[in-house]
C-alpha positions in Angstrom: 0.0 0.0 0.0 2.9 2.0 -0.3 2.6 3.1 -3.8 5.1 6.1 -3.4 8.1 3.6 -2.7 6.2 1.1 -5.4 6.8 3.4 -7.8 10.7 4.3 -7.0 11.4 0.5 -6.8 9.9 -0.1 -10.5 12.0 3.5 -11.8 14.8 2.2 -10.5 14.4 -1.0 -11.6 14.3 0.3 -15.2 16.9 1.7 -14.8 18.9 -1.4 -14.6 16.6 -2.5 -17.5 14.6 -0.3 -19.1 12.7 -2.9 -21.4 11.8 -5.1 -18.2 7.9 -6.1 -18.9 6.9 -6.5 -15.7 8.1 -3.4 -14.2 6.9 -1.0 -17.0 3.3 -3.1 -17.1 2.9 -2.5 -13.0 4.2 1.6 -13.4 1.7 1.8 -16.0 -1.0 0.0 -13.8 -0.1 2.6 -11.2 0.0 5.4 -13.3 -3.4 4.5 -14.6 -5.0 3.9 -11.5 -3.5 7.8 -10.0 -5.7 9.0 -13.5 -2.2 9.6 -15.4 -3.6 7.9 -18.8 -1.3 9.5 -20.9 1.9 8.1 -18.9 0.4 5.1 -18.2 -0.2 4.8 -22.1 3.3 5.7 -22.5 4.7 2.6 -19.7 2.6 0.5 -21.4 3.3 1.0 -25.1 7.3 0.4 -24.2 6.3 -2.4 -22.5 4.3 -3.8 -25.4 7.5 -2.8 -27.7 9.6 -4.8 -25.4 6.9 -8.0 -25.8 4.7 -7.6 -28.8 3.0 -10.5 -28.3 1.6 -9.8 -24.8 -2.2 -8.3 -26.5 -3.0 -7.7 -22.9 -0.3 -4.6 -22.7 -1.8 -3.5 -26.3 -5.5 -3.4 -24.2 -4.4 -1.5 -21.0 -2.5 1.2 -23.2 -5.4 2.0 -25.1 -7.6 2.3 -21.9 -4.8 4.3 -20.8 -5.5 6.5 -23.2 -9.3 6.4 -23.0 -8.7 7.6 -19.3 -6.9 10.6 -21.0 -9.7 11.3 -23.0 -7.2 10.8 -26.0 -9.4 9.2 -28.1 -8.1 9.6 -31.6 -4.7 8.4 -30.8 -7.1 5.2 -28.5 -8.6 4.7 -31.9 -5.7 4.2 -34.0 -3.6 2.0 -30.9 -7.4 -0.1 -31.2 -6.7 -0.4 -35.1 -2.9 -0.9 -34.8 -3.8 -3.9 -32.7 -7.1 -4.9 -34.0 -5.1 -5.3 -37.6 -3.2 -8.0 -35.6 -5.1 -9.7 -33.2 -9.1 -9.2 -33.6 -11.1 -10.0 -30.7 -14.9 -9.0 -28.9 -12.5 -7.4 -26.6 -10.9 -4.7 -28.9 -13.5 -4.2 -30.5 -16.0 -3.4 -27.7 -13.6 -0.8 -26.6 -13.0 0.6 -30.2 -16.8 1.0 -29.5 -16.7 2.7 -26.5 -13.9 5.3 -27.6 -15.9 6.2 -30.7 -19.1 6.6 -28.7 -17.4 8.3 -26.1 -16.1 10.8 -28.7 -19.6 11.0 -30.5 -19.0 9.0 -33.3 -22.3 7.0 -32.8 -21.9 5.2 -36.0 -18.6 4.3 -35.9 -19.1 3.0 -32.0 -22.6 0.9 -33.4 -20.3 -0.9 -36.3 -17.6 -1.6 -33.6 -20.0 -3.3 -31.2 -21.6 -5.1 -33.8 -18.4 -6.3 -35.0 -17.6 -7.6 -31.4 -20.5 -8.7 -31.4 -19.9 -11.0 -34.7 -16.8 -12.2 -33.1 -18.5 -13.3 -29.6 -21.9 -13.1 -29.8 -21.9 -13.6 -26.0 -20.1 -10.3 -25.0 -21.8 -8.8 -22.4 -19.9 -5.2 -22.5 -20.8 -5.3 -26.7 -24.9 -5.9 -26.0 -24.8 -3.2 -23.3 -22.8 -0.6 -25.8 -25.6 -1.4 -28.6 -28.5 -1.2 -25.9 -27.5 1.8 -25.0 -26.9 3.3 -28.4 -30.0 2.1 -29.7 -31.8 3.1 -26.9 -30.6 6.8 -27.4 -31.7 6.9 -31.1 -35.4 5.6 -30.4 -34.5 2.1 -31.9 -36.2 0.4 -28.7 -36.5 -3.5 -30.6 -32.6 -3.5 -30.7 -32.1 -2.1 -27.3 -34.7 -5.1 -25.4 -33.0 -7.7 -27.3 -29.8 -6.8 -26.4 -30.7 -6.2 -22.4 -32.8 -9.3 -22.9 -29.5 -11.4 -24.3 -27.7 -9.6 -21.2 -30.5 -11.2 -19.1 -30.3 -14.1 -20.8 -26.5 -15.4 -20.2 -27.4 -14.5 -16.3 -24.9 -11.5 -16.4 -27.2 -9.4 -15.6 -26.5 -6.5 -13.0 -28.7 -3.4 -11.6 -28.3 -1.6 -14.1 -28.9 -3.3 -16.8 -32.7 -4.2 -15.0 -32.9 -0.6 -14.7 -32.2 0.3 -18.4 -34.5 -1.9 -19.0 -37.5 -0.7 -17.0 -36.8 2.8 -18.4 -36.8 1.4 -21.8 -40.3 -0.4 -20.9 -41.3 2.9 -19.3 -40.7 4.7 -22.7 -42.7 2.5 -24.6 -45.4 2.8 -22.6 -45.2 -0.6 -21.2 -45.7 0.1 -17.7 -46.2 -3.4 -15.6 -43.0 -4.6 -17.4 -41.5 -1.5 -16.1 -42.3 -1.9 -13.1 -41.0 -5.5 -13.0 -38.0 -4.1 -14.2 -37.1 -1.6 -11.3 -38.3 -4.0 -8.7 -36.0 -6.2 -10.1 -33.4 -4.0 -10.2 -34.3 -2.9 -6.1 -33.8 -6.6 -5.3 -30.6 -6.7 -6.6 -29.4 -3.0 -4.9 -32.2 -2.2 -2.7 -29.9 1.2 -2.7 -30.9 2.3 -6.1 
């Protein structure tokens, strides 16, 4: 818990060698965990130049950089490493930096593409229910809470989403069972 001494440990361990993985991957978790995205992205993208085939490092720079709110350069680093390694994982956050950035279109393709890839990703059918819902396409938005529902992943927010969604479309009892569901799971909300 002593992230101050953490820190001086893992710079002067790269000191010694400054292409060690491990150390640059844990300053760069630090760093992205004080809100320093842009050195965090930085750690992590020597880190991934020192191992190019750890994906994981390619991931964590570009949420790095999402942090930042440096989205252009997060969406590039997403197809730098998408061009390489495609998964429902890149892809889902290529979605979230272009919706993030208002590129609604662009985040919509990118969560159905994850979507394509895994048709089971859970972050992916939340991204499209929440676009969808946004631009009035409700039939899009149920199935994709429903599929959420479906694979049991579920949380409180999702059943909420969902009652407002219900609640918008006039469908009230289903609304209703909605929220209460949602109050079961976090009688707080």
């Amino acid at each position: 818990d002593d992230l101050d001494r953490a820190i001086a440990a893992y710079q002067r361990a790269l000191t010694f060698a400054p292409d060690q993985v491990k150390a640059l991957k844990r300053l760069g978790a630090i760093r992205y965990k004080q809100g320093q995205g842009k050195e965090a992205a930085a750690l992590l993208y020597q880190a991934q130049d020192a191992d190019a085939s750890d994906q994981g490092i390619a991931y964590a720079a570009i949420l790095a950089l999402q942090l930042d709110n440096r989205f252009a350069a997060a969406i590039a680093a997403c197809h730098r490493a998408l061009a390489t390694h495609p998964s429902a994982e890149l892809y889902n956050l290529l979605g979230e930096c272009h919706e993030e950035s208002g590129a609604i279109d662009l985040a919509g393709k990118a969560y159905r593409q994850s979507l394509s890839l895994d048709p089971n990703h859970v972050p992916a059918h939340r991204g499209l229910a929440r676009l969808s819902s946004r631009a009035g396409h409700h039939q899009t938005a149920f199935a994709s809470l429903e599929k959420v529902i479906a694979l049991g992943k579920a949380n409180t927010h999702d059943y909420a989403n969902l009652g407002n969604l219900y609640f918008r479309t006039d469908a009230r009892s289903a609304a209703e069972a909605a929220y209460r569901e949602a109050i079961r799971l976090d009688p707080n909300h």
